[in-house]
N, C-alpha and C positions, 0 to 999 in steps of 0.2 A: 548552575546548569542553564538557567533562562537566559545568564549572561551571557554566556559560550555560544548560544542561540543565535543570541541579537546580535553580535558583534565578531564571533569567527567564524558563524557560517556553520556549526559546530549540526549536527541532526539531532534532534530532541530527541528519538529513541538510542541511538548509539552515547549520545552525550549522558543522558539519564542512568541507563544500564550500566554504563563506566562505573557513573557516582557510588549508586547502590550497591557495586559489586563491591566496593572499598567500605562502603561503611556497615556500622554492626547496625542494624534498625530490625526490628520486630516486624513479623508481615502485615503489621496493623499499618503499624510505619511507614514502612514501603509502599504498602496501596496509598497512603493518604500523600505522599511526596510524589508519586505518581500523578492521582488524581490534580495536581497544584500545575506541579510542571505542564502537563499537558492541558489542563483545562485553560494556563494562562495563556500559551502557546496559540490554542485554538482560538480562544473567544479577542486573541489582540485586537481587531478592530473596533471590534463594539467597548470594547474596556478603553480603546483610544478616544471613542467617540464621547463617552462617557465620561471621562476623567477633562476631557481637553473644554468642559461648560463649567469646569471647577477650577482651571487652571490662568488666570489673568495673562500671565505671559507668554501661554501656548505649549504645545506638546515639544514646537522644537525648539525651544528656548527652557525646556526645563532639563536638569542633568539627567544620563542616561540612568545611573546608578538609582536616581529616585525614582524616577517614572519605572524602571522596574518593579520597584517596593512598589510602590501606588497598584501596579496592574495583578501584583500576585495580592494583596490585599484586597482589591477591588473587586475581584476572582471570588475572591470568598465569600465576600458582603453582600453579592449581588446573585451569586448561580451555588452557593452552600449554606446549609440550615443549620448543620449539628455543630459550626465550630461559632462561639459566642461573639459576638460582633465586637466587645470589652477584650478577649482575647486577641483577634485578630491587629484591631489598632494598636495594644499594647505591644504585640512582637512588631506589626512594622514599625513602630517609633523604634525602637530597639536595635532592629537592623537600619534602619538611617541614621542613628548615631554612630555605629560603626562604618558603614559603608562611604557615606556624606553627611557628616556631623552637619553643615551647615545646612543644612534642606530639612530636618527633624522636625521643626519647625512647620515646615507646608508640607509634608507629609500626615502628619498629626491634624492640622486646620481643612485637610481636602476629604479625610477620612469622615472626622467630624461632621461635616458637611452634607456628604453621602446619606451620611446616616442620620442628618436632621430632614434630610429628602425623604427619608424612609425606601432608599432604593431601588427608588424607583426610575426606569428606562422609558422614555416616552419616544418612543420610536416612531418616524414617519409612516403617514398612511400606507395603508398595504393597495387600496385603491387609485390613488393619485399619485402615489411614487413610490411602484413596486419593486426598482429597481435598488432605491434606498432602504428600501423595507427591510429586504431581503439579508443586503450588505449588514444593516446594523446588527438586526434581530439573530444572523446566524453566522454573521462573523467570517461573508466569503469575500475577495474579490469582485471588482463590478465588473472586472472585464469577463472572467468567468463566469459568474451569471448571465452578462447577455448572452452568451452563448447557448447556457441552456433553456434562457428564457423564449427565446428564438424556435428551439428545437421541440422543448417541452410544454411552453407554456407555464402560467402564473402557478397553477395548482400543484402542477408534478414536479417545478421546482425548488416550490417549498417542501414538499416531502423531500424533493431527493438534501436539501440543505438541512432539513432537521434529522436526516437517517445519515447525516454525514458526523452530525455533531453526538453521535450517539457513541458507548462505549462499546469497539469492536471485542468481538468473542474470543477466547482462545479455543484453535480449532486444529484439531494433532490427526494428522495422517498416521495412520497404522502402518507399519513395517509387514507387510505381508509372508515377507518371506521368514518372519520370525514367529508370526502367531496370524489372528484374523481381528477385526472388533470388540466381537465377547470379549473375546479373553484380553485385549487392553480395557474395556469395560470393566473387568473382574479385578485386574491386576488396580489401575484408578482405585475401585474401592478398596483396595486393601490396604493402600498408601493412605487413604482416609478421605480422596476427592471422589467426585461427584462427575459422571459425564452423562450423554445420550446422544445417540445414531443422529448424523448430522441430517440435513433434509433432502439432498442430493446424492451425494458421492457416498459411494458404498462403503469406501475403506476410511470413514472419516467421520472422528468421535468432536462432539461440544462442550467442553470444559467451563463452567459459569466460574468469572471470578477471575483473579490473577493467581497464576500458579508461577515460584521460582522452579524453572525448566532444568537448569544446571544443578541443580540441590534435588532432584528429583530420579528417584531412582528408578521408575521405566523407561526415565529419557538418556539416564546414564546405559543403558540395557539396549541400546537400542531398537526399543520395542515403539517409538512414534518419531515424527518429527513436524514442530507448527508450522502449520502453511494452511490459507484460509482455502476456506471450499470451492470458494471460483478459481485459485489458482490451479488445484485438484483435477477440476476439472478441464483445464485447459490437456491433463497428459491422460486423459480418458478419451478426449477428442481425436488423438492423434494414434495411439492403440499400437504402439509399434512392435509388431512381430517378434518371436523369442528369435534369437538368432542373427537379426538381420545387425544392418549398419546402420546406427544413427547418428546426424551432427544434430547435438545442439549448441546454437550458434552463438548463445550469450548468454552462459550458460551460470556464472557466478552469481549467490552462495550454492550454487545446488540444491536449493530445494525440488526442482523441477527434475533435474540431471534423474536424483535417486528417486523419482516415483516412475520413471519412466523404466530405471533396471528394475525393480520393483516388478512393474507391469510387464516385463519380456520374463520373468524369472531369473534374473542376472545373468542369462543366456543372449551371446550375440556382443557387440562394441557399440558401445557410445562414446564417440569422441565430443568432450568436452571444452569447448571453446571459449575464450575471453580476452579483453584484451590486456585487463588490470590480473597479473600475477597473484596478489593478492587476493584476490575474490577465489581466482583458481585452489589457493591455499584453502578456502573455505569449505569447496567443492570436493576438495578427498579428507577433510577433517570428516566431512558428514554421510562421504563413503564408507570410513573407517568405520565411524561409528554404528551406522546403519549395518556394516559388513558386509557391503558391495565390492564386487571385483571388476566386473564389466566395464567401467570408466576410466575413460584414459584423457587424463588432461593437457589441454595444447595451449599457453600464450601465443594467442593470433588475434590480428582484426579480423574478424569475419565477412567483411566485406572485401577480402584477398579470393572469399571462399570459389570462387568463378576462376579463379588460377593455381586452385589449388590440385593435391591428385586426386581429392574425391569430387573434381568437376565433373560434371552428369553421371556420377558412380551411386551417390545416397539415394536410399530407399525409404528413409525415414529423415526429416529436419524439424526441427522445432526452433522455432524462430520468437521468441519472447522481447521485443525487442524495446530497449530502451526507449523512455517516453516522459512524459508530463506528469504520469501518476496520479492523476485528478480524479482517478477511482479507486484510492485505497486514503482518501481523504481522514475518515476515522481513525483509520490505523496510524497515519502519520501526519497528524494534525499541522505541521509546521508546513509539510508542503503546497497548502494553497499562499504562503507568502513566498515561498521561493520560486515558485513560475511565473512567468509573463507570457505576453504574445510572442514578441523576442524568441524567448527561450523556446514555444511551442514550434513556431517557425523553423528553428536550431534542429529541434527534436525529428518533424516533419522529414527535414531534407535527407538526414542519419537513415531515418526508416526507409524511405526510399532506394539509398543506396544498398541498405541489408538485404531488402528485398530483392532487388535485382542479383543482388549475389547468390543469396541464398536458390533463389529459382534456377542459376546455370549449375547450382551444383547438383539439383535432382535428375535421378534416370530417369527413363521410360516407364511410366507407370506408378514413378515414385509421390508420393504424398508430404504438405508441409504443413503446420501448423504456423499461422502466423497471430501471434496474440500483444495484447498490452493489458496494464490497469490503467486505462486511459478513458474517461468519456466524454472525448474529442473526436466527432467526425473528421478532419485532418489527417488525426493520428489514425485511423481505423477504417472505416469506408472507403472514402475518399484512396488512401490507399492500395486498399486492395483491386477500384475500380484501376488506378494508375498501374497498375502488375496487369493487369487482365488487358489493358489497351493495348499495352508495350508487346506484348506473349500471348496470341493465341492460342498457343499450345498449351497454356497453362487454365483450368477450369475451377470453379468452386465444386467441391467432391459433396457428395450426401454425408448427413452427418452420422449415418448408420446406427448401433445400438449405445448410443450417449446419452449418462443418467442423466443429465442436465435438464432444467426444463425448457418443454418446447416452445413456451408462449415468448423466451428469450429468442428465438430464433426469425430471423427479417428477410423481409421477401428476396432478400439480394443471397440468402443461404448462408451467412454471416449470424452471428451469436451477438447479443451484446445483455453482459448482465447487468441487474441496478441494483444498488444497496436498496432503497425502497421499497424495491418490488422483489426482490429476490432475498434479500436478511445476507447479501455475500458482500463483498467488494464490488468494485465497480469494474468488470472486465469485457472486452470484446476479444474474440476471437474468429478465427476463420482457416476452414482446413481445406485447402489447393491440392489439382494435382494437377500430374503433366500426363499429358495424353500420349497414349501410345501410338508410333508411328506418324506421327505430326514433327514436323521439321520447324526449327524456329524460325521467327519470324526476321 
């Protein structure tokens, strides 16, 4: 799996979920192949930095196959208690004879080593070189650190790097239109798990621990579906009318799609939009299941949406729109190696264009949510200021009766949540309308 990672680009929770779904393992198992994969995922830089003062001829001069064994061993040696440090070296030698017989050898002598250091990480001052500090000790990117370091400062962006390296919750929307919270409350315990009332969003229970979702019989039932609490609350933000028209614009797996028929009572159309087929296939798997009717799915780019027929028709949009993901960092530990500026930039110009689309296709009166898991002013702010310069007619709306908390809310009437300060993902949002009787610009 870690190889599939490093080498086809593969995602560490799709790649992972594959494996386990093939193989027979015990849920002791599972969590603990879980815990490996993702912890080694996460902490690669510090485990690079780490291994590369044991390594004589360097990280890129040693074979890929070993320096993986090295990193998921090193993984253990260094951030796991319960598995015996005798155990650990024994199965990496074990797998470098099979994988690269010839490296068994410095595999075995690097571990050793480790462990005659008593593994310990001497990590660069946090005063004198907080920017390495930071990199080693929590395993981010330097370019995204300065970013936050810039915005947040030394203190708030160690929290927000150790609340990133934390294990995210399973956090299960309730199907409303199936039952309420109790009663997934009630139904949890009876299946023999454990939940509690999430801390914001009404219809949204907290599950400690890893729960198999597909072997689970109120998810077969369609009685929840996971999606973290900030995402929750992006379709609490936007409250769209039983009845009306919604586009949402990028709209693949659907998690968003069905909290949204959810919230109108499966009363009214939501056109669900995407531009990968496949995602859309996702989007009425979890209609079905949920037993939503209301959604009607479209392969489109949604940046067509300004020539489309619901140009200035929508009454309701939801605009979630692809981005950097730098705030659901926990959740998907691999994606602080797969962005760059590059790619931020990439992401930047995308939003831009959606937004502009998405704006020509609201009425008079009509309302947009435009959200990310992004916390990148680029992706977020910044944006929304470049909509408001272009479009007059288009405003930041009050956020009206949104469980959400208020201290997340910025003077510019823009949202932005923090895994730190909020225990959610990392999300901004911001909900637009177009003014009534105002001609564009």
């Amino acid at each position: 799996m870690i190889f599939a990672v490093e080498t086809k680009g593969a995602f560490a929770d799709l790649a992972l979920a594959g494996r386990l779904q093939r193989a027979r393992l015990s849920a002791a198992d599972r969590r603990l192949a879980t815990r490996l994969v993702y912890g080694t995922v996460k902490h690669k830089n510090t485990l690079d930095w780490a291994l590369g003062s044991y390594l004589r001829q360097g990280l890129s001069h040693t074979p890929l196959p070993a320096l993986l064994i090295l990193r998921l061993a090193a993984y253990q040696l260094y951030y796991l208690e319960r598995i015996p440090a005798a155990a650990v070296c024994h199965e990496a030698v074990a797998m470098a004879k099979k994988h690269c017989p010839g490296q068994a050898g410095l595999v075995n002598a690097v571990l050793r080593r480790i462990l005659r250091d008593e593994c310990r990480l001497p990590f660069p001052s946090r005063d004198r070189n907080p920017l390495a500090y930071l990199s080693r000790k929590y395993s981010h990117p330097e370019w995204l650190l300065e970013r936050w370091l810039s915005r947040l400062g030394l203190d708030e962006t160690e929290k927000l790097c150790a609340a990133n390296n934390e294990d995210a919750p399973l956090v299960l929307r309730v199907n409303t239109l199936k039952g309420d919270r109790q009663g997934l409350l009630q139904r949890l315990a009876e299946e023999g798990l454990s939940g509690e009332p999430a801390t914001y969003a009404p219809d949204a229970v907290v599950v400690p621990g890893q729960v198999d979702l597909t072997g689970a019989g109120f998810f077969q039932a369609g009685l929840a579906l996971a999606q973290d609490e900030a995402s929750i609350l992006v379709g609490h933000l936007l409250r769209p009318r039983s009845g009306s028209l919604v586009i949402d614009a990028c709209a693949g797996p659907g998690t968003k799609t069905t909290h949204l028929a959810q919230l109108m009572g499966d009363a009214g159309e939501i056109v669900a939009l995407d531009i990968h087929p496949h995602r859309l296939d996702l989007v009425a798997e979890n209609c079905r299941r949920l037993g939503l009717t209301s959604v009607r799915t479209m392969a489109m780019d949604a940046r067509e949406l300004g020539k489309s027929p619901w140009a200035g028709r929508a009454r309701f949009i939801l605009l979630d729109a692809p981005c950097s993901g730098t705030g659901a960092l926990r959740r998907r530990p691999d994606i602080r190696w797969r962005q760059s500026p590059e790619k931020v930039a990439e992401s930047t110009r995308l939003q831009r264009d959606l937004l502009e689309a998405a704006v020509c296709a609201l009425a008079p009166g009509g309302e947009m949510v435009y959200s990310t898991c992004s916390l990148l002013a680029e992706e977020n702010e910044a944006a929304v200021r470049d909509v408001l310069d272009r479009h007059p007619e288009i405003e930041v709306a009050d956020l009206g009766p949104w469980p959400g908390p208020r201290e997340a809310v910025q003077p510019d009437g823009t949202v932005t949540l923090w895994p730190q300060r909020h225990g959610t993902d990392g999300f901004f949002m911001a909900r637009l309308r177009r003014r009534v009787g105002h001609g564009r610009a």
